[in-house]
N, C-alpha and C positions, 0 to 999 in steps of 0.2 A: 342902446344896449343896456341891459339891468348891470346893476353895480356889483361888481364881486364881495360875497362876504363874508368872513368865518365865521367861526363861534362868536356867540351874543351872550348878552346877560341879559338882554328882553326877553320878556316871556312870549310875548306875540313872534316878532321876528323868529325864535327857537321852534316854536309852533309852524310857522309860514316853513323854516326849512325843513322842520323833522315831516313835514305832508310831504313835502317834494321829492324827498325820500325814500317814502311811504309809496308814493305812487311810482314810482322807478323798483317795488320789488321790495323792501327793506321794513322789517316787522315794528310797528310803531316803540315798541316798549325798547327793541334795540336801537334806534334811533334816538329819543329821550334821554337814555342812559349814558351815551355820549357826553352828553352835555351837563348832564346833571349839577359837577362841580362848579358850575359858571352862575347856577340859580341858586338861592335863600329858597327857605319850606314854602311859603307864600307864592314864589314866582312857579316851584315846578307845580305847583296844584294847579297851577293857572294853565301852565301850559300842558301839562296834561289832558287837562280839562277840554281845552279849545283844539286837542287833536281827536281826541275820542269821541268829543261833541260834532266835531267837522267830517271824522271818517264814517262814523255811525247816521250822521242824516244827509249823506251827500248829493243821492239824489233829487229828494228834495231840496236843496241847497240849489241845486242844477237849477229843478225849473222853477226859481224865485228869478233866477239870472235871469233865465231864457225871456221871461215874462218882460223882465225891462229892457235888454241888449240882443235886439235882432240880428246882430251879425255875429261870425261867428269870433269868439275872442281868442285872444293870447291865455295857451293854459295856468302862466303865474298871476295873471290878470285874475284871471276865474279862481283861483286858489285864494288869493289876497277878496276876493269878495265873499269866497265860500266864508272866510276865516271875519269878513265883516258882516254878512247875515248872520252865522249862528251864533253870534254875541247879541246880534239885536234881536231876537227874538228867543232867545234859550239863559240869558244871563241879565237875571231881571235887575240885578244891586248894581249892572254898572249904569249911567243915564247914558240917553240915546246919543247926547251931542260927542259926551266922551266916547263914545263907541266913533261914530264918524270922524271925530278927528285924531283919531289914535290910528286908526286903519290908511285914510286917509296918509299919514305920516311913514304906515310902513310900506304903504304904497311906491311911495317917493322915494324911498331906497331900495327898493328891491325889483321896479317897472318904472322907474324916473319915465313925466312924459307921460302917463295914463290916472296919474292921481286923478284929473279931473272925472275922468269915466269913474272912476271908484267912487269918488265924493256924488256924482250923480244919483248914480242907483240906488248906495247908501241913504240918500237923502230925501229919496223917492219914498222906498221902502219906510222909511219914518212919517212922513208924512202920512200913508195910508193906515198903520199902527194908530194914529189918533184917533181915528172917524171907525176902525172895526177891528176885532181880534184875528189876526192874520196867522197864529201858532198856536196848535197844530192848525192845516189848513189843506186844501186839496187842491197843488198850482200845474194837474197836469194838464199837456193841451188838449183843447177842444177835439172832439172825436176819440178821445184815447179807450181803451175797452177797458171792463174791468180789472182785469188783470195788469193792466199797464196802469191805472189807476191806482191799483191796491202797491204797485212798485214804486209808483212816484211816493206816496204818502209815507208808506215803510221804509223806503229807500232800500231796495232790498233790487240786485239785477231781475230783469223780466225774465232770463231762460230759468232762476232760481225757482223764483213767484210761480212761473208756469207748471214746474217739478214738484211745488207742495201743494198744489192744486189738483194736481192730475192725483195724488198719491192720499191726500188727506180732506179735499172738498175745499169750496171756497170759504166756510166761515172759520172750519179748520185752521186754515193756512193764515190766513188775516189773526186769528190768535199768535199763532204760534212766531209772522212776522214781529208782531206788535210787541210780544215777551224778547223776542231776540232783542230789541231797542231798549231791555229795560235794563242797565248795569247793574250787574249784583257786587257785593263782597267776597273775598275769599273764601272758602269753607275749610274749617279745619277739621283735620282728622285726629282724634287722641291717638298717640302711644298704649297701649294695654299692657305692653312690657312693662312700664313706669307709674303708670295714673290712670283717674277714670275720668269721665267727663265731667261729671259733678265737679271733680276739684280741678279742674281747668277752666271748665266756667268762674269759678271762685278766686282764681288765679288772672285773668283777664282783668284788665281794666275799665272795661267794657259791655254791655249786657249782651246778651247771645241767647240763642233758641236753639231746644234739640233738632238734628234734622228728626224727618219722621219716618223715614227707610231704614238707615246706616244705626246702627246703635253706638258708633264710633263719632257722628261727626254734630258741629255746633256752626253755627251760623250768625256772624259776629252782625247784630242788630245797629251798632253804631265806631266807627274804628278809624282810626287815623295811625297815619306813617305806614312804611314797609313792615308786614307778616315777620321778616328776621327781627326784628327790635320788637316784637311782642313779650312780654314773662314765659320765658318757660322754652321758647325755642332755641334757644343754645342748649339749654339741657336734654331736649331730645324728646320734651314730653308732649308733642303732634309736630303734625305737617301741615302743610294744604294740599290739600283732596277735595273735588267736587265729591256729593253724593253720588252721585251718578256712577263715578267710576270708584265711591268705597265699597258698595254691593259686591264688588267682586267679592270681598271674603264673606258676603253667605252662599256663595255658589259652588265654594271649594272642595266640599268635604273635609275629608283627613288624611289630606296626602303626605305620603314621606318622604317622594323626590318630586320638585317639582322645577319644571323650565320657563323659564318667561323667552318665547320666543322670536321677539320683536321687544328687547327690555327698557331701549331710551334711554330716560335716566329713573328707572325704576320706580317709578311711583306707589303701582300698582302692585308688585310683587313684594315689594318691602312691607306693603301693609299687609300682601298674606304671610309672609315670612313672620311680621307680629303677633298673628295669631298661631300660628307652626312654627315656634320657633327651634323644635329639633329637626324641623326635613330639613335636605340636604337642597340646596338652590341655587339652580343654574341659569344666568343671564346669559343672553346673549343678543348681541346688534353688533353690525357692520361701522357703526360711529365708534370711535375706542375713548373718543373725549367723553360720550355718554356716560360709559360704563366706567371712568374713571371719578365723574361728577356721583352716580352711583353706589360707588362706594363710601365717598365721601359720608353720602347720605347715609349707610347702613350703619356706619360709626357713628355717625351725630346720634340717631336713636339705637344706639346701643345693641343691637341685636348680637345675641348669644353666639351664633353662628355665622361667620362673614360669608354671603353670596359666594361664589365663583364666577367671575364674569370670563367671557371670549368672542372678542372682535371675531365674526367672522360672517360669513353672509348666507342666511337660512337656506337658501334657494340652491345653493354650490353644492352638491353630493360630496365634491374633490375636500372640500373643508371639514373635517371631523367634529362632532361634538363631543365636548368634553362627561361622556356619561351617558345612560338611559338604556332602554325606553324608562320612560317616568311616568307615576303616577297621576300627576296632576301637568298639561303643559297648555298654558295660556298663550295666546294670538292675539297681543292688540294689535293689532294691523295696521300699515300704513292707512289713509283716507283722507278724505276732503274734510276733514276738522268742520264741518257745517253746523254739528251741534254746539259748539263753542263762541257761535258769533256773538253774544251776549259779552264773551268776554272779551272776542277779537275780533273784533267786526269789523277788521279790515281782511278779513277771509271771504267776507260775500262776495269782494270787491276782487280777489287776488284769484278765487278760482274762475275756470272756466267748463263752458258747458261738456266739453269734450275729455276733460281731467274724468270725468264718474265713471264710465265705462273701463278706463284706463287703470283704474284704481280698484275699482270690483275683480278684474279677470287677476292681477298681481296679488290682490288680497285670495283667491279661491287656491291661486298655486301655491302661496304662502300655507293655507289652511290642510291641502293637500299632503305639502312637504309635513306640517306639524302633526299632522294623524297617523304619518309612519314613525311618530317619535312615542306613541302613547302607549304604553301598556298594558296587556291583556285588562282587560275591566276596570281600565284606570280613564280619567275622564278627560276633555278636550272642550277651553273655552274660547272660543272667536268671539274678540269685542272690538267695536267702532265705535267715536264719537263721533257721527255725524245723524242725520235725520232721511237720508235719502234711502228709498226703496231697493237700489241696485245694489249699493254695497254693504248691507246689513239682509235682511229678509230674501234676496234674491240668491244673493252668494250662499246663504246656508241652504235652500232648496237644492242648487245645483250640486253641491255638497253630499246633502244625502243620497241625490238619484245615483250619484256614482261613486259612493264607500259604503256597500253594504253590509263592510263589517262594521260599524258603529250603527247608535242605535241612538234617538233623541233621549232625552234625556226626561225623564216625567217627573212634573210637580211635587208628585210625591215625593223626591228627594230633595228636595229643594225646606227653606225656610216657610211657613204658613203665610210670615209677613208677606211676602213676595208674589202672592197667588193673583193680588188685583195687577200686577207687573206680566204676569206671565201670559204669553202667547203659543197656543200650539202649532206644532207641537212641541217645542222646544227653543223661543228665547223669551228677554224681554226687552222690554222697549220704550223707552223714556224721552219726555220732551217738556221742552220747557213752561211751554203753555198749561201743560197736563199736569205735572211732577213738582214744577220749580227744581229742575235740576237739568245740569247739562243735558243734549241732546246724544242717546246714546241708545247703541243697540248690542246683545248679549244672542249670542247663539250658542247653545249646551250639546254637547256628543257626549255618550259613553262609547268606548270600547269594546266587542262581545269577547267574552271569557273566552 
């Protein structure tokens, strides 16, 4: 039986349990965080590193194994190897012997009794590294179709590979895999209340690129440590914001009440709140820690006017909202987070085929409820970060066929920027391969007067 054991101060072992974790449900970066105190800067980059490296290629990790160990293994067995291939083939500064006997070592604490299978495969796996370049590589097995091919390589599940295939074509999808595999940096969003970009950049330690969408957001070119210990983030002067989801404030207009109806912790409304910062702004979600994190946030950037937040659940008629109909009332919707695997790519891994249908029909009645909250001529935005056809593009079709008081929403009101974004007749639609920016979809209503 494997040895019991707590918290570590190895960064591998901290890796080996924060997977195990991970693969039982538990989001890697909350797992990590746990432990943090026990690691030096040096150990958590490590182990950071060899979770997000291990979760993001694990298919492929898969069939390296499958290739040497016919039978079928013990799943810490297969973890403690996942966790010694992708060092030998993704972690060039460590040498190979160091890799095999390091693994090998955690092998023996944590599957005593199978080091030897580990040292095998390890050893195998090195050996054919001499003689040919085996990373990147294509280890699915013989007869697999393309599609199961293009999954093994990406690592990315087949019913996924199947869905951006069917929706985007096969050389499509194979981009858009391949970008999902590419870790980006934080994006940060400036404050407009306090600063502009220019002097945020200037304020950075580090060099940065404008994004080329958001007139708000910069994109840290080279950075170290946590986003909080940057210049300038205790004072309030940005956040992080993908692009993706800063666009929302050219989609706003000039509203003067407006609802976040699905609020979280407010990412998205606080940065239209920056640019509006006299409408009046109403949160709301069913989480109350959200909306207390929430506010937190509207203090740190300073906004003239505090939100109003209210726990309570969109869906409930018996639950009252505090105010309306409103001007402006935004929908980011629950969803399958699929445009986000870049940053959490243990999301490819954690949904299932049957979550999208489930999450479309919840998001349409959500959209439903939020359109009797909108006011005569006042506008209505449904947004998702994901990439799938059902719950972006589908859900706003079924949408319009039955509220025919709302009306799409045309270009013409909209930013100029935004026209190569724009989809008729009314969203837009962003993805990584295409954009370099989260995976994200935008559905636009008016209201008829």
């Amino acid at each position: 039986m494997p040895v019991k054991i707590g918290f570590s101060d190895d960064p591998r072992l901290v890796a080996y349990q924060v997977l195990w974790e991970v693969q039982r449900g538990k989001r890697p970066e909350e797992a990590l965080s746990a432990r943090w105190a026990l690691l030096n800067g040096r150990d958590r980059a490590l182990a950071s590193a060899l979770v997000y490296d291990t979760v993001r290629n694990r298919s492929r990790l898969d069939a390296l194994i499958n290739l040497k160990v016919s039978f079928r293994t013990d799943p810490k067995v297969r973890l403690v190897l996942q966790l010694g291939l992708v060092q030998l083939f993704l972690f060039n500064r460590v040498p190979q012997f160091v890799v095999v006997s390091q693994t090998v070592e955690l092998a023996k604490k944590v599957v005593p009794g199978r080091h030897k299978l580990v040292n095998a495969v390890l050893r195998s796996w090195t050996r054919e590294k001499e003689t040919a370049p085996v990373w990147p590589m294509e280890p699915a097995p013989p007869g697999a179709t393309a599609v199961e091919r293009l999954a093994v390589f990406y690592s990315h599940p087949v019913w996924l590979v199947e869905k951006m295939v069917a929706s985007l074509g096969f050389r499509a999808a194979r981009a858009l895999a391949a970008a999902n595999n590419v870790p980006v940096p934080p994006t940060i969003r400036i404050n407009p209340l306090k600063t502009t970009r220019e002097m945020v950049a200037d304020l950075l330690p580090f060099s940065t690129k404008p994004t080329p969408w958001s007139p708000w957001g910069l994109v840290p070119e080279s950075s170290a440590g946590p986003p909080e210990n940057w210049p300038g983030y205790a004072e309030g002067l940005w956040a992080i914001q993908d692009e993706a989801s800063q666009i929302l404030g050219l989609l706003v207009g000039e509203p003067k009440t407006i609802l976040d109806a699905c609020a979280g912790l407010g990412g998205k409304s606080l940065a239209v709140a920056a640019l509006s910062p006299e409408a009046e702004l109403i949160c709301v979600d069913r989480n109350s820690a959200a909306l207390e994190a929430l506010k937190q946030e509207a203090q740190r950037l300073g906004l003239p006017k505090m939100p109003t937040v209210a726990a309570i659940e969109l869906n409930d008629p018996a639950q009252a909202l505090p105010g309306g109909p409103f001007d402006l009332v935004v929908l980011d919707a629950p969803c399958s987070g699929l445009g986000v695997i870049r940053r959490r790519p243990d999301i490819k891994w954690s949904r299932k085929p049957g979550d999208i249908s489930v999450l479309a029909e919840t998001q349409l009645k959500l959209l439903f409820r939020s359109a009797d909250l909108v006011a005569a001529g006042g506008r209505l935005i449904y947004c998702v970060c994901t990439t799938t056809d059902e719950e972006g593009p589908e859900v706003l079709e079924q949408f319009f066929k039955k509220r025919s008081d709302f009306l799409p929403l045309s270009m013409e009101r909209l930013e100029p920027a935004l026209k190569k974004l724009f989809h008729p007749p009314a969203s837009l639609r962003l993805f990584p391969h295409l954009h370099g920016t989260d995976g994200f979809f935008y559905g636009l209503a008016e209201k008829k007067s």
